[in-house]
N, C-alpha and C positions, 0 to 999 in steps of 0.2 A: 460471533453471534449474529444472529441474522431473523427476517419475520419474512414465515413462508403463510405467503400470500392465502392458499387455497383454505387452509383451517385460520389465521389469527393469529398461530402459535410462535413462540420467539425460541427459537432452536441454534443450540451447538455445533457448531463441525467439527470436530477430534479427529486426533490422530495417534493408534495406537502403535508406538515399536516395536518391531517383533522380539520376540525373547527364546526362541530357537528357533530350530529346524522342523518341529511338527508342523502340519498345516495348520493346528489350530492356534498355533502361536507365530502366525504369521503377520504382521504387521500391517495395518488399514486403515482408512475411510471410516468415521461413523458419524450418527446425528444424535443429538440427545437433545431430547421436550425436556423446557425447562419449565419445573413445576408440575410434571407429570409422575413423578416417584420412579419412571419406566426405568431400565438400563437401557445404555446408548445400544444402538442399533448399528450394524455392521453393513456398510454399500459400498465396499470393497477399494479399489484406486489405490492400490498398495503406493502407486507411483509420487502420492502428494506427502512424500515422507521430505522430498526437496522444497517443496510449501512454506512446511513448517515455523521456520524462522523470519519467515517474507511476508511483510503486511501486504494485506491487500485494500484492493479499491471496489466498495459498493456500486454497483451502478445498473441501472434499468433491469433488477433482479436479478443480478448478477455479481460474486466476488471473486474478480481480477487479479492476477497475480504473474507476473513477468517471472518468467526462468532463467538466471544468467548461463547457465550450465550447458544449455543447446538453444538461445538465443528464441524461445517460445511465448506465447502468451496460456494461458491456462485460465478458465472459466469453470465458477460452478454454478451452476441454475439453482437458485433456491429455491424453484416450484417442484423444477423436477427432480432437484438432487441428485443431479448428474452432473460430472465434469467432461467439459467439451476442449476443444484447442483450434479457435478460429486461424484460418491460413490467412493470419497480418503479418508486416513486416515489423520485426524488432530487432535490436540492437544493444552489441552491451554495453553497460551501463546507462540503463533505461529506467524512466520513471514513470509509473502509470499516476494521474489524478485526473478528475473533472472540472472544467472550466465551461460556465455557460451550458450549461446542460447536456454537454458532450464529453466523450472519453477523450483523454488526450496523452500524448507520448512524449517524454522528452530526451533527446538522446546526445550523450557527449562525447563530441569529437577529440580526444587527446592531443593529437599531434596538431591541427588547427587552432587549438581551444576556442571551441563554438561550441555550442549549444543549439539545438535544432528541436522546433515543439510542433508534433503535428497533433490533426486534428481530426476525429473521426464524422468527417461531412455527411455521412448515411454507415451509419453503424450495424445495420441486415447487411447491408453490404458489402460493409469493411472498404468504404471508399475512403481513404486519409486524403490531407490536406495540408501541403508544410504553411502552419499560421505564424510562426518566429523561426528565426536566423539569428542567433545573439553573439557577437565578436565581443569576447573577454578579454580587458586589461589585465590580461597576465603578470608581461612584464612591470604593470607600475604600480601594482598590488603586490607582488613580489617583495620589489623595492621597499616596500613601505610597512609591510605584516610580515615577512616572511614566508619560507617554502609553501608552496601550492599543492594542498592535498588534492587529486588527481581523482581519489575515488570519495572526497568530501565534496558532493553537490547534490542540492535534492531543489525542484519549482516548488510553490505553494502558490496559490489563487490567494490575494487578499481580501478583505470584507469589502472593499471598494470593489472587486471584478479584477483589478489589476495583478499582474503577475510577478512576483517578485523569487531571484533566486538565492540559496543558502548556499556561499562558499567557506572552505577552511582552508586558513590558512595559518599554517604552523601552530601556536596560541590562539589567532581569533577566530571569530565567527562571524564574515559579512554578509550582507544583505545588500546585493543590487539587481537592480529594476533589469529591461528588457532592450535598456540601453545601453548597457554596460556599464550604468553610471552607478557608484557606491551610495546606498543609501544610508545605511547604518552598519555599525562595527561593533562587536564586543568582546573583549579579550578577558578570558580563563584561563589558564594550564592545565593541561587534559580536559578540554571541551570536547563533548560529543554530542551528536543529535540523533535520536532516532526517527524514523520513516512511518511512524505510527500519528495518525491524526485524533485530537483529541477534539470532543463536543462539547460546551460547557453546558449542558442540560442533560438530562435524560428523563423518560416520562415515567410518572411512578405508577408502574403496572400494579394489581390487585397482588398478584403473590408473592413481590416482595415482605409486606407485614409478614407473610404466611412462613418463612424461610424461618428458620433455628436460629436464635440468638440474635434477632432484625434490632435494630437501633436504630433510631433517625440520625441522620447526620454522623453515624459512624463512621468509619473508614471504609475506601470502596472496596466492593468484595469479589471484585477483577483487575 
């Protein structure tokens, strides 16, 4: 969901799979007005069927989206409803978020175990900037939690500004800083996290009342 600027309106991007071989059940790209009654609309991009399951990142009218598959970055313009593919460098196992009012990348080095966060210094121009270098205590988090899930790591920017990373390892789930120092730990059996950021407000637009079966305080209805 997303609010394209030029009208107000707070619109969908879908994505349909194709269901055979005819053209017209070919698989796409669409936007749906929510609150318009319209049927979604078809702007083609067959190719963001790899999207799909990849949060993206909001940013200067833009939803961002890393491809592990051919190591890309993928842009959609909410003004113009167009998907672009700026020529940055990525890597896999990449994570896009915003820190300080810029795009930023974090990429993890396997065999090192580092961690590397750059930063988009002029973002028309796609000029990066490596702003962290983070050497992981592998070994004595190892030692201590068990096996080192390899593709369990994701940065989050704290409410302070500060950067804090999400490791797993075997049952837990740590939290250390940009020092490598262990902040917090929590141990589950099948812990997992998702890559999706949550907001704890949303603004209560006019057509929510307007929706079928509206409640306050119901259950969300995304």
């Amino acid at each position: 969901m997303y609010s394209h600027s030029p009208t107000g309106e707070y619109r969908l991007l879908l994505y349909k799979f194709p269901t055979g071989p005819a053209p017209d059940a070919q698989g796409g790209s669409y936007v749906l007005v929510l609150g318009s009654g319209q049927p979604p609309r078809c702007i083609g991009y067959p190719d963001a069927r790899e999207l799909v399951f990849s949060p993206s990142v909001l940013f200067r009218g833009g939803l961002h989206w890393h491809k592990e598959q051919n190591e890309r970055m993928v842009v959609f313009d909410t003004t113009t409803e167009l998907f672009r593919h700026p020529v940055v460098f990525v890597s896999r196992c990449t994570n896009l978020f915003e820190m300080d009012g810029m795009l930023c990348v974090s990429s993890f080095n396997y065999a090192a175990a580092t961690i590397d966060i750059w930063m988009a210094q002029d973002y028309k121009s796609e000029v990066w900037s490596n702003k962290y270098h983070v050497e992981l205590p592998v070994a004595e988090l190892t030692t201590r939690f068990g096996g080192f899930n390899t593709h369990g790591f994701w940065v989050v920017a704290s409410s302070d500004g500060h950067l804090l990373m999400l490791l797993k390892f075997s049952d837990w789930l740590l939290q250390v800083d940009m020092d490598g120092k262990l902040v917090a730990s929590f141990h589950c059996k099948g812990l997992a996290y998702t890559r999706f950021w949550l907001k704890q407000t949303l603004v209560s637009h006019t057509f929510f009342p307007a929706l079928e079966r509206y409640v306050v305080n119901a259950k969300p209805f995304i």
